[in-house]
C-alpha positions as CSV (number, residue, x, y, z in Angstrom):
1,X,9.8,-17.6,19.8
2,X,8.3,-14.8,21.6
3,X,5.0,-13.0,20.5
4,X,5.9,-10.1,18.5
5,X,3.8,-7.0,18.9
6,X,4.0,-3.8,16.3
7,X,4.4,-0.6,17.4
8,X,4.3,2.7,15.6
9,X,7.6,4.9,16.5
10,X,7.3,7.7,14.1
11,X,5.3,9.3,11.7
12,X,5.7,11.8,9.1
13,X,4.0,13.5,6.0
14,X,4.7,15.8,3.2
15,X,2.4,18.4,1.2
16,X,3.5,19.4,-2.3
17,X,4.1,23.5,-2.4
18,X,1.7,24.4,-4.7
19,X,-1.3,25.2,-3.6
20,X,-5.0,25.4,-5.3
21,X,-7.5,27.0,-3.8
22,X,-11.3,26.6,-4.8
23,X,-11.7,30.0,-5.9
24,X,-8.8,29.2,-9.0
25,X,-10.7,26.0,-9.7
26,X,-13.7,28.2,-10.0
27,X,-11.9,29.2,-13.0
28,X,-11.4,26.1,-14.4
29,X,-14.9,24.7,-14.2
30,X,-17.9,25.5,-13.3
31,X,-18.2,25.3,-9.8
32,X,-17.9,27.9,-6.7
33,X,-16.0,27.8,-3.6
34,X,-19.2,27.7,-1.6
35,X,-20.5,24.9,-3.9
36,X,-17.4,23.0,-3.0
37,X,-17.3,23.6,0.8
38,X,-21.0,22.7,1.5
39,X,-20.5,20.2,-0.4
40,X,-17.2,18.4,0.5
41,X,-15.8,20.7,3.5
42,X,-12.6,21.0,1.0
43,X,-10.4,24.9,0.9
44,X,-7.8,24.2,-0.8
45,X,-5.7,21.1,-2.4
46,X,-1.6,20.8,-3.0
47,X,-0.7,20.3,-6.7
48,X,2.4,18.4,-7.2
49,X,5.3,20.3,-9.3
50,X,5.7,19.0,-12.8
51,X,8.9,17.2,-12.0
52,X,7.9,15.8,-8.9
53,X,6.8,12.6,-9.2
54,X,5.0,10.2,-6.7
55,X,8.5,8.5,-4.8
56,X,9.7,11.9,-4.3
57,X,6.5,12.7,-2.3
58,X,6.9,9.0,-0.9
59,X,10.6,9.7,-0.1
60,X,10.2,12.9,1.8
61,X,7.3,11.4,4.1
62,X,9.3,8.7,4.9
63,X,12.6,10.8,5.9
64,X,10.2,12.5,8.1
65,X,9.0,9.6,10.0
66,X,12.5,8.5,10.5
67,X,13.4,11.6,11.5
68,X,10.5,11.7,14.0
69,X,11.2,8.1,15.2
70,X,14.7,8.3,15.6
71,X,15.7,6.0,13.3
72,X,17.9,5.3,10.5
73,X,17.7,4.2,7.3
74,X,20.3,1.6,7.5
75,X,17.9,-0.1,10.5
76,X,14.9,-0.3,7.3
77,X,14.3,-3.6,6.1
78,X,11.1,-3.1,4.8
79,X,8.7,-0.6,2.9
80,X,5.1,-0.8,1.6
81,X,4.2,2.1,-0.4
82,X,0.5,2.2,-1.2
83,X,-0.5,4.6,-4.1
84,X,-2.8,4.4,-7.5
85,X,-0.5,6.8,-8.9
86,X,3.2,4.8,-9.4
87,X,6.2,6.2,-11.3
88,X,6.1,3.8,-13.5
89,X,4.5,0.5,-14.6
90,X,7.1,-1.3,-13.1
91,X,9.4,-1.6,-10.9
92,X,7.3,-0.8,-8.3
93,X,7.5,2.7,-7.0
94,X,8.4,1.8,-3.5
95,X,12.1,0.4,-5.1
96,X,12.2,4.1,-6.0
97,X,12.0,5.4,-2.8
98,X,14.5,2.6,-1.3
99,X,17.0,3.7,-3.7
100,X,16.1,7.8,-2.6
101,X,16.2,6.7,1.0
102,X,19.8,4.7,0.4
103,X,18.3,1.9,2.2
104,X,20.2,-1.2,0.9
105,X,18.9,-5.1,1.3
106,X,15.4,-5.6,2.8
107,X,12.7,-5.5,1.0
108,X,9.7,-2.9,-1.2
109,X,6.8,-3.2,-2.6
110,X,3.6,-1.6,-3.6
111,X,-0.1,-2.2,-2.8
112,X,-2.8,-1.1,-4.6
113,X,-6.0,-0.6,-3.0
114,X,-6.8,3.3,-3.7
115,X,-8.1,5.2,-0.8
116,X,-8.2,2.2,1.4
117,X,-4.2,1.6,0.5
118,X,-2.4,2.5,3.7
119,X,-5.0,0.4,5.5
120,X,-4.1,-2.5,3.3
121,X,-0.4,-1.6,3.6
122,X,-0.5,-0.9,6.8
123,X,-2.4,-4.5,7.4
124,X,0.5,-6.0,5.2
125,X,3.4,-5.0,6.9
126,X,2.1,-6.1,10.6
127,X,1.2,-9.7,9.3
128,X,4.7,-9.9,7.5
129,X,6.4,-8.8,11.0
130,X,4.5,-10.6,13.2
131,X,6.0,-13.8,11.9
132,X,9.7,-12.5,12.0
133,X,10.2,-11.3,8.1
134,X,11.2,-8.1,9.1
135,X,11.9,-6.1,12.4
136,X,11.4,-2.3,11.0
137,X,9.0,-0.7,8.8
138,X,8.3,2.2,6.8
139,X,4.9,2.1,5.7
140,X,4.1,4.8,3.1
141,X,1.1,6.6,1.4
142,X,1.9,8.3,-1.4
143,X,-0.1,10.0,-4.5
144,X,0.4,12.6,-7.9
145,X,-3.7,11.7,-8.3
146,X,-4.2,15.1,-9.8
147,X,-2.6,13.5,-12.8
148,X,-5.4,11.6,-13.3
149,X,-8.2,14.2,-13.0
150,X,-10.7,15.5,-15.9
151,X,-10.4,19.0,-15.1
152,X,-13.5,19.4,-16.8
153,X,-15.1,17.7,-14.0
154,X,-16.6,19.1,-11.4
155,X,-17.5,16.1,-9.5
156,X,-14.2,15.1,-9.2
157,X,-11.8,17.6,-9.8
158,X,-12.8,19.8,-7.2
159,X,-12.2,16.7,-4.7
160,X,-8.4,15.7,-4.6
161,X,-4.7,16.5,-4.0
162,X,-1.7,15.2,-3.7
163,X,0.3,14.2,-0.9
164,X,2.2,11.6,1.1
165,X,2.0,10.3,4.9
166,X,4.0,7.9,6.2
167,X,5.3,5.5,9.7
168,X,8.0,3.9,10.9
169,X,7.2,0.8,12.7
170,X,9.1,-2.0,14.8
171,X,8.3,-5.3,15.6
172,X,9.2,-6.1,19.1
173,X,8.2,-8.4,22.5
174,X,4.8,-8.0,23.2
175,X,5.6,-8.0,26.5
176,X,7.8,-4.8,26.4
177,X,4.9,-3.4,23.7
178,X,2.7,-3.1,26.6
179,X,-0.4,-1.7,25.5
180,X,0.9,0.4,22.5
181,X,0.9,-1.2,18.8
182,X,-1.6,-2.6,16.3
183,X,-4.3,-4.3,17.5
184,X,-6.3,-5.1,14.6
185,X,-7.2,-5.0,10.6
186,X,-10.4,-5.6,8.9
187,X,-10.0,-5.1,5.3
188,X,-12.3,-6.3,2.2
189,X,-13.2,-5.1,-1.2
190,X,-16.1,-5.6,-4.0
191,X,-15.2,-5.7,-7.1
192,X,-18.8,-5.8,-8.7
193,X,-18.9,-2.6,-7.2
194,X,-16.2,-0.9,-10.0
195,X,-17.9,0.6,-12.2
196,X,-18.7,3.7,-9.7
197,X,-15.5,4.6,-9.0
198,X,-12.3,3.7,-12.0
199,X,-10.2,5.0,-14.1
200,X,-11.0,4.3,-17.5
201,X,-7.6,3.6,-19.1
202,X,-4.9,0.9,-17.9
203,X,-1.6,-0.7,-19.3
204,X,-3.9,-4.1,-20.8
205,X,-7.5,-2.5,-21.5
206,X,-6.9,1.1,-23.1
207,X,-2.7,1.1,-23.4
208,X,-3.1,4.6,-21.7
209,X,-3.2,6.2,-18.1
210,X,-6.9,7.1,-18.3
211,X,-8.9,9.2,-15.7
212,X,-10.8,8.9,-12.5
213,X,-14.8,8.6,-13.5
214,X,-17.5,8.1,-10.5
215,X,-20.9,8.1,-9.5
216,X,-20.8,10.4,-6.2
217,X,-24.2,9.7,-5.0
218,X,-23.7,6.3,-5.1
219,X,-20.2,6.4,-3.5
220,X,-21.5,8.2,-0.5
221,X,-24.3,5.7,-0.1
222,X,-21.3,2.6,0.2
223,X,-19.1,4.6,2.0
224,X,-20.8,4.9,5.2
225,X,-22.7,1.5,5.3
226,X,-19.3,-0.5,4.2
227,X,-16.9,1.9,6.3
228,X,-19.1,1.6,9.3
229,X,-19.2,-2.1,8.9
230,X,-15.5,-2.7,8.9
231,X,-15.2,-0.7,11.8
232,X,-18.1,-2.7,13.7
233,X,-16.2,-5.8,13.0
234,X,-12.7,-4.5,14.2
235,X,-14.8,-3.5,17.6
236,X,-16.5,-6.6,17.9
237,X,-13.2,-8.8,17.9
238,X,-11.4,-6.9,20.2
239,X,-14.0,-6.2,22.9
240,X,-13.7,-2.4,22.4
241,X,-16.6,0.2,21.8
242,X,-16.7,3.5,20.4
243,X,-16.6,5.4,23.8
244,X,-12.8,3.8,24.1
245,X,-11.8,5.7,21.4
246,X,-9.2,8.6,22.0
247,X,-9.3,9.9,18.5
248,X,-10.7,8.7,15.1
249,X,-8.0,9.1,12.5
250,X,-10.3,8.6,9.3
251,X,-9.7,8.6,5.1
252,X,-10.1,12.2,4.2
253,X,-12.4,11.8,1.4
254,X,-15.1,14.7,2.2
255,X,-16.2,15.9,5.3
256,X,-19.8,14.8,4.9
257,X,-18.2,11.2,4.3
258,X,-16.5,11.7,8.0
259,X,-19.8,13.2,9.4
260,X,-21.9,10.6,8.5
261,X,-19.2,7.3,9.4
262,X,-19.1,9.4,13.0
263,X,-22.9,9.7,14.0
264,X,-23.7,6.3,12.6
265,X,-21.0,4.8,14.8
266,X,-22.1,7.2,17.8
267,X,-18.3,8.3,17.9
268,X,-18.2,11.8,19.3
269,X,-17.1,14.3,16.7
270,X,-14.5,16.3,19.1
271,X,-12.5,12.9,18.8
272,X,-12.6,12.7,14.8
273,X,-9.3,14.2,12.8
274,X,-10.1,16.2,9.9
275,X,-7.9,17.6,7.5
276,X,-9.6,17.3,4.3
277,X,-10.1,21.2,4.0
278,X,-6.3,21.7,3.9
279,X,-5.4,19.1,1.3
280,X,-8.5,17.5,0.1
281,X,-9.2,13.4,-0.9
282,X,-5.0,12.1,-1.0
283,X,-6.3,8.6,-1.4
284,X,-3.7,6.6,0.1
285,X,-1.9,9.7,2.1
286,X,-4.6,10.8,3.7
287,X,-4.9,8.5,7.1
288,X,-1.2,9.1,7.6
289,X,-1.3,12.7,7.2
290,X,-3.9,13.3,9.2
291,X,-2.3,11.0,11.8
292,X,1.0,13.1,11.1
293,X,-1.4,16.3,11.5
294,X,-2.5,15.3,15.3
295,X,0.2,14.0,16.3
296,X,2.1,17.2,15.4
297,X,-0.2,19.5,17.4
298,X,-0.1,17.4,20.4
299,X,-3.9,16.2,20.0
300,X,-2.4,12.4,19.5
301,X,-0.2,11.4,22.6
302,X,1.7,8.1,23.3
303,X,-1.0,5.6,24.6
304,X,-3.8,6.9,22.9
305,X,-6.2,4.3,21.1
306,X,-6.6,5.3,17.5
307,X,-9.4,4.1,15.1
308,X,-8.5,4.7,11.2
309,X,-11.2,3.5,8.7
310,X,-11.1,4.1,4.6
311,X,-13.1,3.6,1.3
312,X,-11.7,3.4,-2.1
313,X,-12.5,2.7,-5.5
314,X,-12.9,-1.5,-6.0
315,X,-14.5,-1.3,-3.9
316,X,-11.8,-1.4,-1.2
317,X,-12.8,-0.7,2.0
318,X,-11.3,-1.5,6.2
319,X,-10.6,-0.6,9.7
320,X,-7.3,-1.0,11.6
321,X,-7.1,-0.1,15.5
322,X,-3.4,0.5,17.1
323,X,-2.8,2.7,20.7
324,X,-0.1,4.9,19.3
């Protein structure tokens, strides 16, 4: 059997239409929009309509990745949807979005990994095709997370949206890949590390849905030293540095987050992708929308070596390198 090689073909996002900017949050808690913009870089977050649910955000990224790619549905076999925000308990809400999509036979599921889900996803899906399971990919993130915000909060409320990203991949020779597809994944987590970023409810502890509780300062300090270290370790086995990076394609959790992963790695900050001032900390959504973002204004071109890094409650935390 010939190497198999994943390639990206498409990618696609979606914003809900609602829009909240930091001046109506100002009247919802005590806070300011210039507290919140020297503080996290954040404008303005999309609120998800009250019948919208997370596979409908999920659904609509994905058409637009397949729409981008070329593809259709009916060539689908597989789709990983990570969010921290399901439908449902069960089934999982990537079943949801196969039945939305009309894709019949293949497989869903979910992963659940918080802001580091598409990462995990994303690391998923290339292992599964590498060995054959599957020959085309949607790989989705997808969240509602306002639905689990205090608004009474100011240290988190003011930080997240909703929002779904998604791409299509293939699995094909290596040898007509050439240089594009996934290169590598480093992905790990901590879970003694918990307690500064959960939600305090869940099906077997509390019987209810709960709400997202964390210790900021604390959350910064991880971020960068764990972020940074996963992206060490994806440079170190594949021979690359930082100066080989076209563009950085990081989690949009708050700008001073992305500021400080950037100088600590040396990676110039013309090449880093923000977006987290249009739609804030998506968790899951947020790589693939900012990857949708740059790719859509023609910063991201075909060939160009993409570095994507994440931190989420767990602690969950990676690196994944693919030339688009």
């Amino acid at each position: 059997m010939s190497e198999l090689r994943c390639v990206i073909e498409g990618v696609g996002g979606y914003l809900p239409e609602r829009v909240m900017t930091n001046a109506e949050l100002a009247g919802m808690v005590d806070t300011s929009d210039e507290w919140i913009r020297e503080r996290t870089g954040i404008r303005e977050r999309h609120i998800a309509a009250d019948d919208e649910l997370t596979s409908d955000i999920a659904t609509a990224a994905a058409k637009a990745a397949l729409d981008h790619a070329g593809i259709d549905v009916s060539e689908v076999d597989l789709i990983v949807l990570a969010t921290t925000t399901p439908d449902q308990t069960f089934p999982a809400t990537a079943t949801a979005v196969q039945a939305k999509l009309g894709m019949e036979g293949g497989a869903a599921f979910d992963v659940q990994a918080v802001c580091s889900g598409f990462l995990f996803a994303l690391a998923t899906a290339d292992s599964m095709m590498k060995q054959g399971l599957f020959k085309t990919a949607i790989v989705i993130g997808a969240e509602t997370f306002t639905r689990i915000l205090d608004w009474s909060d100011r240290g988190t409320c003011v930080l997240f949206g909703d929002g779904g990203g998604a791409v299509v991949m293939r699995a094909i020779d290596a040898a007509e890949a050439g240089e594009r597809g996934l290169i590598a994944h480093h992905v790990r987590t901590d879970g003694r590390k918990s307690d500064l970023l959960h939600v305090d409810g869940g099906v077997s502890s509390t019987g209810t849905v709960g709400q997202v509780r964390m210790i900021g300062n604390q959350v910064f300090k991880h971020a960068v030293t764990n972020i940074s270290s996963a992206v060490r370790a994806v440079l170190e086995e594949t021979g690359y540095s930082a100066d080989d990076i076209d563009w950085f394609v990081p989690h949009q959790a708050n700008q001073r987050i992305l500021d400080g992963v950037a100088k600590k790695l040396k990676i110039d900050e013309a090449k880093v992708v923000s977006t987290v001032a249009l739609h804030g900390n998506t968790s899951a959504a947020s790589i693939p929308l900012a990857l949708w973002t740059a790719v859509q204004d023609g910063r991201i071109k075909s060939g160009d070596l993409i570095l994507s890094e994440a931190m989420g409650g767990g602690f969950s935390w990676g690196a994944s390198l693919f030339r688009y």
